[in-house]
VMD Tcl script that draws the C-alpha trace (Angstrom):
set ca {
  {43.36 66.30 35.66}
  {44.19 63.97 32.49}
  {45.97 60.84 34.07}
  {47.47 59.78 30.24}
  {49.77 62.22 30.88}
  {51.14 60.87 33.81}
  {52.15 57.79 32.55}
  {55.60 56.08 33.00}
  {56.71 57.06 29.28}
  {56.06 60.37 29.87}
  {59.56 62.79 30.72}
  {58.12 64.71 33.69}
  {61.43 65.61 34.75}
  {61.87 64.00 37.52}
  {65.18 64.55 39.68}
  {68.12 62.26 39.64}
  {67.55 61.44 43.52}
  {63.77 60.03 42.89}
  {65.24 57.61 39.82}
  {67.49 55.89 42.35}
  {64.65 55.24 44.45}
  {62.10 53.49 41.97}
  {60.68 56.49 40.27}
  {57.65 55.67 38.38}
  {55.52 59.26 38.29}
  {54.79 62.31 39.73}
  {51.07 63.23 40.76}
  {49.17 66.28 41.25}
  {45.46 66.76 42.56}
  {42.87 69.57 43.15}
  {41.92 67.99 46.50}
  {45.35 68.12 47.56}
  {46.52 71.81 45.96}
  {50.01 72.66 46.24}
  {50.94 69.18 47.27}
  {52.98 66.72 44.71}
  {52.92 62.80 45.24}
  {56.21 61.31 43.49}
  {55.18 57.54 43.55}
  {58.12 55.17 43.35}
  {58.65 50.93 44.14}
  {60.37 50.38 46.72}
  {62.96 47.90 46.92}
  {63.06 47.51 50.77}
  {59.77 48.14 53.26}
  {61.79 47.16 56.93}
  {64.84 49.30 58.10}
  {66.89 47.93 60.34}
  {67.78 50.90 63.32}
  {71.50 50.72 64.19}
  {72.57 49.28 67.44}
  {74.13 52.56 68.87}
  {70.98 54.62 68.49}
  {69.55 52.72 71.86}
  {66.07 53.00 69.99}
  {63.41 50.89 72.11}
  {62.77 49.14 68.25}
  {64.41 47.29 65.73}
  {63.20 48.37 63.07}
  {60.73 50.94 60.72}
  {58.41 50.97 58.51}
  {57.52 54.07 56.38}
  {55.44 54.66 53.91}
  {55.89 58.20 53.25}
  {58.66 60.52 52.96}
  {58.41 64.66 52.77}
  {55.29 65.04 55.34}
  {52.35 67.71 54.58}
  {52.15 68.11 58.59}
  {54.59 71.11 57.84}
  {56.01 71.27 61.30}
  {58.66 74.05 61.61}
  {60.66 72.04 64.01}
  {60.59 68.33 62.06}
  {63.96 66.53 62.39}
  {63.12 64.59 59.17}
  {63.39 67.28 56.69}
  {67.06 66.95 56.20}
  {66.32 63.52 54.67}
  {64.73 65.10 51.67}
  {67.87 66.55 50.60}
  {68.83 62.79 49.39}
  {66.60 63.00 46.96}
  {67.93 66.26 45.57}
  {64.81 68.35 47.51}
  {65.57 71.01 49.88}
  {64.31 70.35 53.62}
  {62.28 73.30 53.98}
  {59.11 73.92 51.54}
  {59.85 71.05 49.36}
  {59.67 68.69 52.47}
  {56.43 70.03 53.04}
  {54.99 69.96 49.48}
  {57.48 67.20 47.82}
  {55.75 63.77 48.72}
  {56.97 60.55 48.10}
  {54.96 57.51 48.19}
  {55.86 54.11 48.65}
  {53.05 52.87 46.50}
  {54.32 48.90 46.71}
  {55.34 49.37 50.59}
  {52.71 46.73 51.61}
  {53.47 43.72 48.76}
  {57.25 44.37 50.17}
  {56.68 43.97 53.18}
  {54.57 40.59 53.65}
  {57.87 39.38 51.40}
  {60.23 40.50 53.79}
  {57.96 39.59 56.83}
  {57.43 36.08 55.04}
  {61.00 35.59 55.29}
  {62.34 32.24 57.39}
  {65.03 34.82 59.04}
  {62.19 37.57 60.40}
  {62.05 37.09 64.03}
  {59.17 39.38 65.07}
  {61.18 42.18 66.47}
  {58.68 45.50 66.79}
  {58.13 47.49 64.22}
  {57.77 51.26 65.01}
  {55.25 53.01 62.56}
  {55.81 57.00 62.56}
  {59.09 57.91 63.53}
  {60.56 59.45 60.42}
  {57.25 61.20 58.62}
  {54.02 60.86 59.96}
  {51.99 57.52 58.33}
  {48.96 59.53 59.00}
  {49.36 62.32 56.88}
  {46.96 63.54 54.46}
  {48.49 61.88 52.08}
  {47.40 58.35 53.73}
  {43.93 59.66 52.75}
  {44.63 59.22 49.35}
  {46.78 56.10 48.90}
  {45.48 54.07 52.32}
  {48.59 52.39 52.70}
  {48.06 51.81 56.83}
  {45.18 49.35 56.30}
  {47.67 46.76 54.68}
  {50.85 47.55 56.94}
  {49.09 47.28 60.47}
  {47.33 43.59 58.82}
  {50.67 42.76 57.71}
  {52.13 42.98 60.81}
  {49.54 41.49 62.83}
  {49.07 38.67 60.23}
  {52.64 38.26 60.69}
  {52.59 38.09 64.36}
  {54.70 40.93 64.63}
  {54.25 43.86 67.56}
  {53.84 47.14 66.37}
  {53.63 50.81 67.65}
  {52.14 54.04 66.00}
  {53.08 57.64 66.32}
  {50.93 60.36 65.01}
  {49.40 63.50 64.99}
  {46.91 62.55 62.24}
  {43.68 62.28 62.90}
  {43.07 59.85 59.96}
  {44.37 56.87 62.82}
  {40.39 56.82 63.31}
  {39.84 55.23 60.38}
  {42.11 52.28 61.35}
  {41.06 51.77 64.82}
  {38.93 48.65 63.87}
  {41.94 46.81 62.26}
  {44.58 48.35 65.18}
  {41.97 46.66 68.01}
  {41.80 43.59 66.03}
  {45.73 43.50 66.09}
  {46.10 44.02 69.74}
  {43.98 40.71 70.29}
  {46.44 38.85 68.38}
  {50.36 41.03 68.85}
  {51.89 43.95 71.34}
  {50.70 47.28 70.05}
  {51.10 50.23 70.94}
  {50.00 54.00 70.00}
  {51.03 57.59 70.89}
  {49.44 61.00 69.58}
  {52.01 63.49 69.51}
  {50.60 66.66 70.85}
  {52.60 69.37 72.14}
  {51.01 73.14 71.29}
  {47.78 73.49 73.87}
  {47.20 76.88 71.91}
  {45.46 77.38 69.22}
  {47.36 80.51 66.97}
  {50.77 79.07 68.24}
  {49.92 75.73 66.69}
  {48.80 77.43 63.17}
  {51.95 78.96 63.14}
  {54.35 75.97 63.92}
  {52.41 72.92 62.79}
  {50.10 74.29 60.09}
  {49.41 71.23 58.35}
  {48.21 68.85 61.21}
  {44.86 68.74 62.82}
  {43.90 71.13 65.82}
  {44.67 70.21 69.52}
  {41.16 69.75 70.03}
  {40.68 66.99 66.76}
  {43.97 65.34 69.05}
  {42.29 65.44 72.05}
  {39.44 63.73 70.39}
  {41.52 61.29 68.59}
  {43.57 60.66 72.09}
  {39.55 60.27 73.73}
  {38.79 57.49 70.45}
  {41.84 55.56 70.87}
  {41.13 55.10 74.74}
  {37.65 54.54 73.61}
  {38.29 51.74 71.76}
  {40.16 49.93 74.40}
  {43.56 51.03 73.59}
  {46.21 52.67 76.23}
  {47.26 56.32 74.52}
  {50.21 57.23 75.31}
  {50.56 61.28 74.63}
  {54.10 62.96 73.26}
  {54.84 66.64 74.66}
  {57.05 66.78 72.29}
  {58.84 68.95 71.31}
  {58.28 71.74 73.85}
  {59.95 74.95 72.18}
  {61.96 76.95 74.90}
  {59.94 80.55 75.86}
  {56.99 79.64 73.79}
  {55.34 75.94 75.26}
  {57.53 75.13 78.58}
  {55.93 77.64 81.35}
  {54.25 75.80 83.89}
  {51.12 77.21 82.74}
  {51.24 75.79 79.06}
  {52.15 72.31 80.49}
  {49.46 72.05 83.27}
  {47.30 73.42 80.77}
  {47.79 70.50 78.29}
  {48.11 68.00 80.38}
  {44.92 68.85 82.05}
  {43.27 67.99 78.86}
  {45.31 65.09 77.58}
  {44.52 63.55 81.29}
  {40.96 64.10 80.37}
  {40.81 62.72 76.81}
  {41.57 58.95 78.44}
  {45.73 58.37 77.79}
  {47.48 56.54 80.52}
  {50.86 58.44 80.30}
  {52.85 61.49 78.46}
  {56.27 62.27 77.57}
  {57.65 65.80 77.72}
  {61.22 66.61 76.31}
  {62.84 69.80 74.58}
  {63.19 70.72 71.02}
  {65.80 69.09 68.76}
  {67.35 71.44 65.98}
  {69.70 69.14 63.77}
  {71.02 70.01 60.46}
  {68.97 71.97 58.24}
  {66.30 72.33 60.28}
  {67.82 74.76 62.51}
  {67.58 77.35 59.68}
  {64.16 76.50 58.96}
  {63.04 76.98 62.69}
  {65.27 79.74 62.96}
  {63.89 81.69 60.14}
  {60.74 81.50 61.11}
  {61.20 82.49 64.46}
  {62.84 85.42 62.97}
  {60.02 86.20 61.04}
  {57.05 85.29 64.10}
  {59.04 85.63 67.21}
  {62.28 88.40 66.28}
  {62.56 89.01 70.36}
  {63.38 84.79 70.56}
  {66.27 84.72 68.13}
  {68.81 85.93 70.66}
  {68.11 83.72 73.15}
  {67.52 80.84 71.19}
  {70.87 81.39 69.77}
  {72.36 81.45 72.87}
  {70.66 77.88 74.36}
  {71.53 76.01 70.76}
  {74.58 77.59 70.66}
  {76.44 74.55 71.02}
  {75.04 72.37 69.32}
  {71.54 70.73 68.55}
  {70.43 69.78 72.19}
  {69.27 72.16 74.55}
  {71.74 72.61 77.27}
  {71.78 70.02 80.59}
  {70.29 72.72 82.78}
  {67.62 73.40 80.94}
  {66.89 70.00 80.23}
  {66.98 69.32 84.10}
  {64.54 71.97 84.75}
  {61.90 70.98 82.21}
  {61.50 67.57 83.99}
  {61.88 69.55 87.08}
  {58.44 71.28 85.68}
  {57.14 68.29 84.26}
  {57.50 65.46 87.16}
  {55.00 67.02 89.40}
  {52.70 68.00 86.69}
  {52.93 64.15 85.14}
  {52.01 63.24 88.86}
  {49.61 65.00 89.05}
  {47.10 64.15 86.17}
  {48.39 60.47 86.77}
  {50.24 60.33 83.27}
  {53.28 58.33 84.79}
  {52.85 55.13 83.09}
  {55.56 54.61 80.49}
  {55.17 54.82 76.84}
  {54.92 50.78 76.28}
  {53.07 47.91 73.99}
  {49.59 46.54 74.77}
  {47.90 43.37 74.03}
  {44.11 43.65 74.63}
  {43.22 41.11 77.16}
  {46.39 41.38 79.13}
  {46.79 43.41 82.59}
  {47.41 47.15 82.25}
  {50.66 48.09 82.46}
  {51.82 49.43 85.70}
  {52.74 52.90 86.16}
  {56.51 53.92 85.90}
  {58.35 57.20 86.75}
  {59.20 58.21 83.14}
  {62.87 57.95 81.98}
  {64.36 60.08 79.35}
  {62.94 59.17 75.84}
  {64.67 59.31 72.40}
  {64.38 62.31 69.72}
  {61.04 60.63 67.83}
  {60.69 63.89 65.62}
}
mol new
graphics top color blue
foreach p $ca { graphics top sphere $p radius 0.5 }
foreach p [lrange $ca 0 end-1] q [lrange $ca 1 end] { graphics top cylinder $p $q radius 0.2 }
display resetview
């Protein structure tokens, strides 16, 4: 590909929402076909969460937005459509990337006023994406943090977090950090169909068996389990058999989420995959995005003894290498993280 004509000068086109995020070009490679990288300066590298959301973090950090994981059931896609992309296959293909993210934020974590609250890492788009593979942003964010003397956690289903696991033990000697691999399909064809761009349960499972390898608690996020297809008892003991095995000290189960546009891009494809489902789907979201209270009550109903079980009760929480382990916790409810 000829890079002169990717230039800033050059009129690619780009859409009115990109400009009033920092546009400065759009990028496409063989290695990463179908894909489009829309680089832009950013302005701002910390958001601050609102009060009300009753988020266990202050604030976020993300590199990326649009996400090539290509989950079905993402809660993030609707934020594409501020940028003038839909939220179905342009939030899959469509990515942006915060190419001055890390110069930003040692600024803003330089700041007199910055008072070390914890930074979450993963909980709009995933920072370990392929995309991460080309532009390596991580590297600087997790030293900027830890330089900073500011705790940190990571959520991911990339398997590219290997990479990083020299500089994420180094920060743990130094800050409170913690990391989660979200991991919620135990089977194989189911996950091709509703995560097709993220690595395979098993690559998980190995990442999950690095991460407590290195010294690191894993947390693990069954999440989210999809009604009729992931929440028989079967699927979950299944799973959590193996996520027991790979090393991590405690899992999270909740239902699936279906806000905004996503519903219709679920919905569609179930129509298409699973055309028996749509019915009864319709009928639990039928109200509204949540999954009704009775249903909720009997997934943890399901879950509790299996989390018992395979001795994944500790709570999803921040280490610092050298410290005691945390003890283990009955979970509590946790908040929608995708």
């Amino acid at each position: 590909m000829r890079w002169d004509a990717q230039s800033v000068d050059v009129d690619d086109g780009a859409l009115p929402g990109l400009q009033r995020i920092g546009f400065v070009r759009s990028v496409r490679t063989p290695q990463f076909e179908g894909i489009t990288f829309h680089e832009v300066l950013c302005k701002s590298a910390l958001n601050k969460v609102p009060n009300a959301s009753q988020l266990p973090f202050a604030f976020t950090v993300n590199g990326y937005r649009g996400c090539s994981h290509a989950c079905r059931y993402c809660f993030a896609r609707p934020t594409h459509e501020y940028l003038d992309f839909d939220s179905g296959a342009d939030f899959d293909t469509q990515v942006v990337v915060k190419t001055n993210v890390v110069d930003v934020l040692r600024r803003e974590l330089a700041r007199p006023s910055w008072t070390r609250q914890t930074v979450a890492l993963g909980t709009n788009t995933d920072p370990y994406q392929r995309a991460e593979g080309r532009y390596a942003l991580m590297p600087g964010i997790v030293g900027a943090l830890a330089e900073s003397g500011t705790p940190f956690s990571i959520l991911t289903k990339g398997t590219l977090l290997r990479r990083d696991l020299p500089l994420i033990v180094d920060a743990a000697g130094s800050v409170d950090v913690s990391v989660a691999v979200s991991l919620a399909v135990g089977d194989p064809d189911l996950h091709a169909e509703v995560e097709p761009g993220t690595p395979s349960p098993r690559a998980r499972l190995e990442l999950i068996r690095a991460i407590s390898g290195a010294g690191l608690n894993c947390h693990v996020m069954i999440a989210p389990v999809l009604p009729m297809l992931t929440d028989s008892v079967e699927h979950l003991d299944g799973l959590l058999a193996q996520v027991a095995s790979a090393g991590a000290v405690g899992a999270t189960v909740f239902g699936l989420h279906l806000r905004g546009s996503t519903r219709n891009w679920f919905m569609d494809w179930l129509a298409r995959s699973r055309p028996e489902l749509v019915g009864p789907y319709r009928e639990l979201y039928g109200r509204g995005a949540y999954l009704p209270a009775d249903y909720r009550d009997e997934l943890r109903r399901r879950a509790a003894p299996l989390l018992a079980k395979y001795g994944l009760t500790g709570e999803h929480r921040s280490f610092r290498l050298g410290s005691a382990p945390p003890p283990p916790a009955v979970p509590q409810a946790q908040p929608t993280l995708f």
